[in-house]
C-alpha positions in Angstrom: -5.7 -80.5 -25.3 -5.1 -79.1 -21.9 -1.2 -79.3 -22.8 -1.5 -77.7 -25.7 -3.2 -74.7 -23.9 -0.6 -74.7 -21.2 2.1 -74.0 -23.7 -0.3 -71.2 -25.7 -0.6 -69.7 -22.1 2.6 -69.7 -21.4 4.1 -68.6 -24.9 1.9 -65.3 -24.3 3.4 -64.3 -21.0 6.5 -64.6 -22.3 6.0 -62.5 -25.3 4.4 -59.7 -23.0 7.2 -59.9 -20.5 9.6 -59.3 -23.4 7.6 -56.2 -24.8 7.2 -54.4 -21.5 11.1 -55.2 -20.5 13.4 -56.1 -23.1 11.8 -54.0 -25.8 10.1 -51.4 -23.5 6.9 -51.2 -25.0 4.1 -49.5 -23.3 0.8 -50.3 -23.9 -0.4 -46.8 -22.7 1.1 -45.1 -25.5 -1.0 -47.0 -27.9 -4.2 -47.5 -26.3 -4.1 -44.8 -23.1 -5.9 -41.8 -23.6 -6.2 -41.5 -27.4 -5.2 -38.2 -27.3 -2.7 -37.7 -30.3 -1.4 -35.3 -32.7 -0.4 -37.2 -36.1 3.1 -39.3 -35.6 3.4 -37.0 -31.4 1.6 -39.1 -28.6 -0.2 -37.3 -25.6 2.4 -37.0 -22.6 1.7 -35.4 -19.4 3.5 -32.5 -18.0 3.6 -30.3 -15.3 1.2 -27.0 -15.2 3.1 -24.2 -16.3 3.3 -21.1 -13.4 1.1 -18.6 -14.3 2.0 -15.7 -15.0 0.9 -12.1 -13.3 -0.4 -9.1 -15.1 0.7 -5.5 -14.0 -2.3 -4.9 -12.2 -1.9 -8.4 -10.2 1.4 -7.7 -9.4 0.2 -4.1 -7.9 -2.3 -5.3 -6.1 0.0 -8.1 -4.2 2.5 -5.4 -3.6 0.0 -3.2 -1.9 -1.3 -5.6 0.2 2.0 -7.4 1.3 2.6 -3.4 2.1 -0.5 -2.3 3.8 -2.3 -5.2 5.5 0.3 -5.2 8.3 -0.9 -2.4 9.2 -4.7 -2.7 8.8 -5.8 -3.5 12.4 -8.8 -5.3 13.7 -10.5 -3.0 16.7 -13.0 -5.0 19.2 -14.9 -3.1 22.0 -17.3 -5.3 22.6 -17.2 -9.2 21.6 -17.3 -11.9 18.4 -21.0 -13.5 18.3 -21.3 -17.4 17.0 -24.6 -17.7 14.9 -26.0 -20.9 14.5 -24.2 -22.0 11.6 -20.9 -22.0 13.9 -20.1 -18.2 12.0 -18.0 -16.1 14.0 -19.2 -12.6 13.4 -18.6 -8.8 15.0 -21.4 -7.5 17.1 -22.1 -3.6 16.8 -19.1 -1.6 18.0 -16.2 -3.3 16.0 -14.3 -3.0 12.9 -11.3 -2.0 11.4 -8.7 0.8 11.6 -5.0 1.5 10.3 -1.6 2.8 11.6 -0.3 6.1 10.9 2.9 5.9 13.0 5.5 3.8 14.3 4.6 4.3 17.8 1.1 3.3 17.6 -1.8 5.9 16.4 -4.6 4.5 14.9 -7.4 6.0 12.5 -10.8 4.8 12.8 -14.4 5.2 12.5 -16.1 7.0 15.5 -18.9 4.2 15.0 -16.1 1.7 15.7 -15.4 2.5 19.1 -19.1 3.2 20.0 -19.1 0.3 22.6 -17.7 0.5 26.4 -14.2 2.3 26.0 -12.6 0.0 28.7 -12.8 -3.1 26.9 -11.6 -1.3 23.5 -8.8 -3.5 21.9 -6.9 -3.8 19.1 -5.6 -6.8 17.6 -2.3 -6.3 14.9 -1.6 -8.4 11.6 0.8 -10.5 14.2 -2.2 -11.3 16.7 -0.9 -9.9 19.3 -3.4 -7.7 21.2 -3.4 -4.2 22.9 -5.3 -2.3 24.9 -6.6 0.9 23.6 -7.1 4.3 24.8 -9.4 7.1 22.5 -7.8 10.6 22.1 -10.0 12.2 19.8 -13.7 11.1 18.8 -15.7 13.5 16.5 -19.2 11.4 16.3 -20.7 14.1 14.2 -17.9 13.1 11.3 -17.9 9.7 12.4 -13.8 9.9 12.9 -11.4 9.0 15.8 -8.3 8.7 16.8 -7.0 6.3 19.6 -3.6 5.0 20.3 -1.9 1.7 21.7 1.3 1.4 23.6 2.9 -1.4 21.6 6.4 -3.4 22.4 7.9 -2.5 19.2 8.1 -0.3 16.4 5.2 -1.2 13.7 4.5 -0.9 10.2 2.1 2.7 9.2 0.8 4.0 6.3 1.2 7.0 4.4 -1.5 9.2 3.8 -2.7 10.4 0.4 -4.7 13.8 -1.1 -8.3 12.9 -1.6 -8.8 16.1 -3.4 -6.9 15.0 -6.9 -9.5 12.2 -7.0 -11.0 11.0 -10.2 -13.9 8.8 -11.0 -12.8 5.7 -12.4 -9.3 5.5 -11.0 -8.5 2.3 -9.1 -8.8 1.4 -5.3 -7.9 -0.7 -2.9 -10.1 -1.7 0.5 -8.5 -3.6 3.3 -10.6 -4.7 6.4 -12.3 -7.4 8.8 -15.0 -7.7 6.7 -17.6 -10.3 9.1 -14.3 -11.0 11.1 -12.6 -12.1 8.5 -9.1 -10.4 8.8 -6.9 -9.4 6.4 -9.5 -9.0 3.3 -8.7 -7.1 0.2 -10.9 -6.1 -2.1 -10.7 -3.9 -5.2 -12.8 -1.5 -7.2 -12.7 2.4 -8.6 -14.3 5.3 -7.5 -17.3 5.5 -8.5 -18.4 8.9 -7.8 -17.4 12.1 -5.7 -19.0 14.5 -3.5 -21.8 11.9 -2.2 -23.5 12.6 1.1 -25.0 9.9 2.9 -27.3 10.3 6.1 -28.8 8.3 8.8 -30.8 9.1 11.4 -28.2 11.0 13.8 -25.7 12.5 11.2 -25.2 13.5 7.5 -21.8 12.9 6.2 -20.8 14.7 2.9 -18.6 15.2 0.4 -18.1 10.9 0.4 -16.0 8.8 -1.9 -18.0 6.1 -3.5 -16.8 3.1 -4.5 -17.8 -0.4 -5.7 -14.9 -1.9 -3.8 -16.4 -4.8 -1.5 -17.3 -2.7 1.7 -19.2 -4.9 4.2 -20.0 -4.8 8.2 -16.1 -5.2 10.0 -14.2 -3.0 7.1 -15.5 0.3 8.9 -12.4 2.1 9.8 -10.3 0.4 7.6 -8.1 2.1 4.9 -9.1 3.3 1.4 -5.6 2.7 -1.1 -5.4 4.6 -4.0 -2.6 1.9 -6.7 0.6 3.5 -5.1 -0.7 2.3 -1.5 -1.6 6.1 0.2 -4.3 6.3 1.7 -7.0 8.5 0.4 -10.1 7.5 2.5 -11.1 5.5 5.2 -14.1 2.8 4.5 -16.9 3.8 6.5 -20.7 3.1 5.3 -22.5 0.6 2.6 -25.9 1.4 0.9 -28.6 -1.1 2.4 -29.0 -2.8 5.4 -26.9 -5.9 4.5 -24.0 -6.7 2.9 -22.1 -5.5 -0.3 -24.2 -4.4 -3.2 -21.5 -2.5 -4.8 -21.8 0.6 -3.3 -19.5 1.7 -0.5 -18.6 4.8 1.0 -15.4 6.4 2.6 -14.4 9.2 4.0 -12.0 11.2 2.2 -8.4 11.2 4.0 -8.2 15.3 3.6 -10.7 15.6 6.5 -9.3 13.3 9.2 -6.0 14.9 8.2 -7.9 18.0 9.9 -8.6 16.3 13.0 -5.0 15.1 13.2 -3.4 18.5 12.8 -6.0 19.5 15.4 -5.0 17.0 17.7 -1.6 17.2 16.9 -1.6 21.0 17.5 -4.3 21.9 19.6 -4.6 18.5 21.8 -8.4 18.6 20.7 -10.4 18.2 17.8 -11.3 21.4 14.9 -14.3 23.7 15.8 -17.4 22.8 13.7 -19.9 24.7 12.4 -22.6 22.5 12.3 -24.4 22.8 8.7 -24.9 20.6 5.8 -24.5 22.2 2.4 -25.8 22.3 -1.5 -23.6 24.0 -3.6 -25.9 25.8 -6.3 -25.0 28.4 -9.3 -26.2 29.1 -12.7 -29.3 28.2 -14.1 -30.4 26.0 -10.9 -29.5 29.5 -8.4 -32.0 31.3 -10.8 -34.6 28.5 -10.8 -34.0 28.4 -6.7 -34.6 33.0 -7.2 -31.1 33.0 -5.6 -28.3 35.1 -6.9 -26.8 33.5 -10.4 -23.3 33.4 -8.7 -24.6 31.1 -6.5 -22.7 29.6 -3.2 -24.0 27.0 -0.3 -27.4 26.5 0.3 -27.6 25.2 3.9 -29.9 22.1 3.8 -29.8 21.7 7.8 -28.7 23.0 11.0 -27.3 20.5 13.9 -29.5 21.9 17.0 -26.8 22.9 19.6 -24.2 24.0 16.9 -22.8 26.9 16.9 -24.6 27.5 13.4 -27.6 26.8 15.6 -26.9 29.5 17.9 -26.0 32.4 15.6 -29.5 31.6 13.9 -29.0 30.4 10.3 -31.6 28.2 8.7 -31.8 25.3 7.2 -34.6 23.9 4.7 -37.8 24.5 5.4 -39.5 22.5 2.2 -38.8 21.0 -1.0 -39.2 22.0 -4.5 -38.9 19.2 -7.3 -36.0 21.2 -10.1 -34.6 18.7 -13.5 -36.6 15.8 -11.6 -34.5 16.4 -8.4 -36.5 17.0 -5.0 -34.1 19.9 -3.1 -34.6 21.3 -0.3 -34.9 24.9 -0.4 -35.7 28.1 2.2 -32.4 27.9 3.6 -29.8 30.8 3.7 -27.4 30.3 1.0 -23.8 31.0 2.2 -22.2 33.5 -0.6 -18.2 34.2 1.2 -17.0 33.0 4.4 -14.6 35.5 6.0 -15.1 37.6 3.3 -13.8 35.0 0.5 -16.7 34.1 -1.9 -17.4 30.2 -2.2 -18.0 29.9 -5.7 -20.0 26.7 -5.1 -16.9 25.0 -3.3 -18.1 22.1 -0.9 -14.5 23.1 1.2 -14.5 26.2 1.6 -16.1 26.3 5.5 -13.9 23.4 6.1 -10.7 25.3 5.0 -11.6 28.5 6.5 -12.4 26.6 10.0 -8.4 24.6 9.7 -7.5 28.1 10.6 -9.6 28.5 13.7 -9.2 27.9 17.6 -12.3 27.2 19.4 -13.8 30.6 20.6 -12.5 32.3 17.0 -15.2 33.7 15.2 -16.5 33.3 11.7 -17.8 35.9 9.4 -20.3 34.2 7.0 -21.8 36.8 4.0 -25.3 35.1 3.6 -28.4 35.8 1.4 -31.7 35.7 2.7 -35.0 36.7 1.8 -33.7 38.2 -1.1 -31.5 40.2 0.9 -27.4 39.4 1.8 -26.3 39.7 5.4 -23.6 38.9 7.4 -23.6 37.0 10.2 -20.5 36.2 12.8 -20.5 32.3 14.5 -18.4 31.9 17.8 -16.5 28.8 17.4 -17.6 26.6 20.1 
């Protein structure tokens, strides 16, 4: 018996040697993963490259373009939570290049910590020290400047005022100290102003681009890579919710000229507006051509010291509480506003500190006109 199952063994192996050799028969086509299409057996192959959309491709191309020249700005120190997280401490954040030789625009909330320890830290990780040459808290802008050993990678800037709600953006940052980030959105909305408890900042780009603490300063794209703002506040006190702010690129481009020019920053006036015409300028019992309700007054201005007023209550109009008993502003220099958010800001591009401007106002139901020195 025990023969006879030696020789059964033995005929076996040599049948299954001459399948998988000789005849090159594979039992894995026949019993392997059952997955067959009538007379075709399942193979493997390799997974096929995807392949990039136009919008993909855009957004690489920006960012291989721009994040050389987003910068990470530290002027105070990184703080290690518990959970071994390196994150920025208050005073830190992001800002971009604007020339070859090293200026850099950034929040003025950025640079809020000691200004000797201020540093900036390129794509390359090398590291600079930095001086400020122009810091306008009230707009919460600045300009500073490193001294680097070569020429570096800037970005051009856009025009913020041919914006359009829905058009695509582009945010680049240190978001939690997390250099390089990208994140993409649209504008949301125009014209927002956002306050805190030291300054209101108006005429804001909103946008549901990713915007967290460590992208303040950092550049706003529009899909051609300009830059049309520079990502400066979120809505709440902790991370994204989908509602970011910037600030458009037409007003630091103010402060640069300025600077550029003048060696300082632009004269202020020191007011927050409301533009109001139509039906809501009769409802308010203002005149139907409306113009810029002041809304408040930044003690110490010069607005402050020629005496205009700001809001002394609220009225509830269309399910809106406003804040009324304010002079409305009808023409500055003798142009009329017609409701236009820019028109102080243009008229004051053409001022030197001690220049004077000639604001037409109405008050009490009578129109004045009231000359601001230019501090």
């Amino acid at each position: 018996m025990k023969p006879r199952l030696l020789l059964f063994g033995a005929l076996l192996a040599g049948a299954f040697f001459y399948l998988t050799t000789v005849a090159d028969w594979n039992p894995r086509r026949v019993f392997g993963s059952g997955r067959t299409t009538g007379a075709t057996l399942y193979t493997e192959t390799a997974a096929a490259q995807p392949t990039l959309d136009p919008s993909e491709r855009n957004n690489i191309e920006i960012y291989n373009a721009a994040a050389p020249a987003t910068v990470n700005i530290t002027s105070v120190i990184y703080e290690e939570t518990w959970f071994f997280q390196i994150v920025p401490k208050a005073g830190t954040g992001s800002g971009f290049l604007i020339s070859e030789d090293g200026l850099i625009l950034t929040n003025s909330h950025v640079i809020e910590g000691d200004p000797r320890q201020l540093q900036v830290t390129l794509h390359d990780q090398s590291r600079y020290r930095a001086q400020i040459l122009a810091n306008d808290p009230r707009s919460d802008l600045a300009l500073i400047k490193i001294t680097p050993r070569k020429k570096l990678p800037f970005l051009k800037l856009g025009n913020s005022d041919n914006l359009q709600v829905g058009q695509k953006v582009l945010a680049i940052g240190n978001p939690f100290g997390l250099a390089g980030t990208l994140t993409t959105g649209v504008v949301s909305a125009l014209h927002r102003s956002i306050s805190d408890a030291d300054r209101t900042l108006e005429d804001m780009i909103q946008t549901d681009a990713a915007i967290n603490p460590g992208n303040s300063g950092g550049p706003l794209l529009d899909s051609a890579g300009n830059v049309i703002g520079i990502n400066t506040a979120i809505l709440g006190p902790g991370g994204n919710i989908g509602i970011g702010f910037a600030i458009p690129i037409n007003r630091a481009k103010l402060m640069l000229e300025w600077y550029q020019t003048k060696g300082r920053p632009a004269p202020r006036l020191g007011v927050s507006v409301l533009p109001v015409s139509g039906d809501l300028a009769e409802l308010l019992e203002l005149p139907p051509e409306g113009g810029l309700l002041i809304l408040e007054v930044e003690p110490g201005s010069p607005a402050a010291r020629a005496g205009l007023r700001g809001a002394t209550r609220r009225v509830v109009i269309y399910n809106y509480r406003i804040p009324v008993g304010g002079d409305l502003i009808i023409a500055v220099d003798g142009r009329p506003v017609a409701g236009r958010r820019d028109a102080i800001t243009s008229a004051l591009s053409r001022k030197r500190p001690g220049d004077v401007l000639e604001l037409t106002i109405y008050r009490e139901g009578r129109t004045m006109k009231v000359k601001v020195p230019l501090g």
